[in-house]
N, C-alpha and C positions, 0 to 999 in steps of 0.2 A: 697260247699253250696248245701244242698239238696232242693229239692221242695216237696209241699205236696197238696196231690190233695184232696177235699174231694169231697165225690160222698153219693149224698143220696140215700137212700133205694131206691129201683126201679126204679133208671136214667139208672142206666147202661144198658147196649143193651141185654136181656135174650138170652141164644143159646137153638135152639131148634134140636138136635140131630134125625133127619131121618137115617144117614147113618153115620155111625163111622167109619167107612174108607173113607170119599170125602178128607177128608185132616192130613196131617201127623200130631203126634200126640205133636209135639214140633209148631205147626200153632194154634190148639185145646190149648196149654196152655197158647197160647198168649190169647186166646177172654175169656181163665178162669181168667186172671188177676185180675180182680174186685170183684170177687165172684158172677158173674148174676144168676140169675134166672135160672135152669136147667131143661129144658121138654126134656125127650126122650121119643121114641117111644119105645115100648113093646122089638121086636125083636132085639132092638139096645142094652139093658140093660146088657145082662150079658157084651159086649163087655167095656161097658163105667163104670159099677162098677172096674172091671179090672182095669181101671185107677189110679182108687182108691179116686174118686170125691164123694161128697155128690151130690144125685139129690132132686129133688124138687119134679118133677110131671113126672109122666109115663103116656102115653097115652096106654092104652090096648083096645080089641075088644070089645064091649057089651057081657055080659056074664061070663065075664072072668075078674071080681073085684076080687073075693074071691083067687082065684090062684095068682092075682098077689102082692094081699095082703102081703100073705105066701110068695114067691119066693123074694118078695125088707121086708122081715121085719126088716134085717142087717139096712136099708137105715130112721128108721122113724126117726122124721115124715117126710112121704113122702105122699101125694096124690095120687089118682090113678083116675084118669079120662077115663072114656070110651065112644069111639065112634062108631056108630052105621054103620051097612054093606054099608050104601048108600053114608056115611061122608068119606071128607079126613080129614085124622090125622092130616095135617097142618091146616085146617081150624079150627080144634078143638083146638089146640094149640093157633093159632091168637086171638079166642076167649078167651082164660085164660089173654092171656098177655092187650087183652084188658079190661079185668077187674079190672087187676092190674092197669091198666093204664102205662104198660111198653109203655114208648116212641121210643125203638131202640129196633131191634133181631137180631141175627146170624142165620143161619141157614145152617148144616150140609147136603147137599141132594144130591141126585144122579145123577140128569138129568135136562134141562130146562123145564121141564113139569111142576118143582118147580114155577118156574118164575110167571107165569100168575094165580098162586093161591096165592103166597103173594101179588099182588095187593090186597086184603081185606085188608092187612094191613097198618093202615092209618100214621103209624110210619117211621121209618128211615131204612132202612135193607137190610143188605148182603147176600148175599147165594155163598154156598162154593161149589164146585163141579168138577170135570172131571180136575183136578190141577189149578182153577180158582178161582176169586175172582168174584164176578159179583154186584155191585151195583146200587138200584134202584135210578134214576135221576127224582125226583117228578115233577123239578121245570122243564124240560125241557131245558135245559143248562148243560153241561160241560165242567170245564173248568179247566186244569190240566198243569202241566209244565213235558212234557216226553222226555226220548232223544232218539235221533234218533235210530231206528231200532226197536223200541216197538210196540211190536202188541196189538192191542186193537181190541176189538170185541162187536158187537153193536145187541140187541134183544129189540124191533121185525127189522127184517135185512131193514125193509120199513118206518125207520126214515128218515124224511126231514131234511137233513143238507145241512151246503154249503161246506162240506169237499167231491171233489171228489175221492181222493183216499179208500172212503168207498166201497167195493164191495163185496156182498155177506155175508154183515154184516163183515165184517172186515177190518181193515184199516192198516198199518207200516210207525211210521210214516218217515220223509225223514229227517227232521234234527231234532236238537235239538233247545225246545221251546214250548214254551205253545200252546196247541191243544185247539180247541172251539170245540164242536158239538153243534148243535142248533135243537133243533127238536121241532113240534108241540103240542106232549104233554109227559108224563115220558114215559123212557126208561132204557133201562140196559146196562151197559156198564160192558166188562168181560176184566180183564187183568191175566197174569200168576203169578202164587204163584212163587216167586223165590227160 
């Protein structure tokens, strides 16, 4: 028996490509499943056409429309949106998806510095990084069934839980069974790509 999912135009979670190396590239075809939305950043592109994927939207410098016109014309229609010396690239991105009114994103990035700028995003979204998975926790609650010996890892490391074994923003847990963390308001919670 098969199942069949239908997903309307712009449900799916967009990925937004900072860094084409945060994650293997058999992890990357899992979040292409659906056909999302595709924003890369300029410097990411020759890496991600490689692939052999259609993009959507490249985010380039100001200045630098006409160049990168020429360099994706293999890719049209593609957009080319440029952001200004003072803009992060992800903000400029967050703003596209919120036009769209994308409700979910991926996001490919390099470092947690990511983190505290997707907060503009008032959507649902993961960020891929340092061989991690890190998803934002809106509601203030997590609640997950892991087994024992799993490391989980918690940003900003000054969430109020009543799990002690949190320390230094990371937690393993001791047996097998559903974990709570409870904090005061969203948080990140990072587990490993296996």
């Amino acid at each position: 028996m098969s199942s069949h999912h239908i997903v309307r135009e712009n449900q799916e979670p967009a990925l937004v490509i900072l860094n084409a190396h945060a994650i293997p590239l058999e992890r990357v075809q899992e979040l292409l499943e659906w056909m999302p939305i595709i924003v890369v950043l300029h410097s990411q592109i020759e890496i991600v056409v490689g692939w052999g994927i259609k993009i959507d939207v490249v985010l380039v410098p100001a200045g630098e429309e006409e160049i990168w016109i020429d360099r994706t014309k293999d890719q049209y229609p593609i957009e080319i949106v440029s952001f200004s010396i003072n803009e992060i690239p992800l903000s400029k991105a967050i703003e596209i998806l919120a036009a769209r009114h994308i409700p979910a994103m991926n996001v490919l990035a390099s470092d947690e510095n990511t983190l505290s700028t997707l907060e503009e995003f008032t959507g649902d979204v993961e960020a891929f990084f340092e061989s991690k998975r890190w998803s934002r926790i809106k509601s203030g609650r997590f609640e997950k069934w892991i087994a024992a010996g799993t490391m989980l890892f918690v940003l900003p490391e000054n969430v109020h839980t009543k799990i002690p074994q949190l320390v230094n923003g990371k937690l393993v847990a001791k047996q097998d069974g559903i974990l709570t963390l409870q904090g005061e308001q969203s948080f990140w919670v990072g587990e490993w790509l296996n």
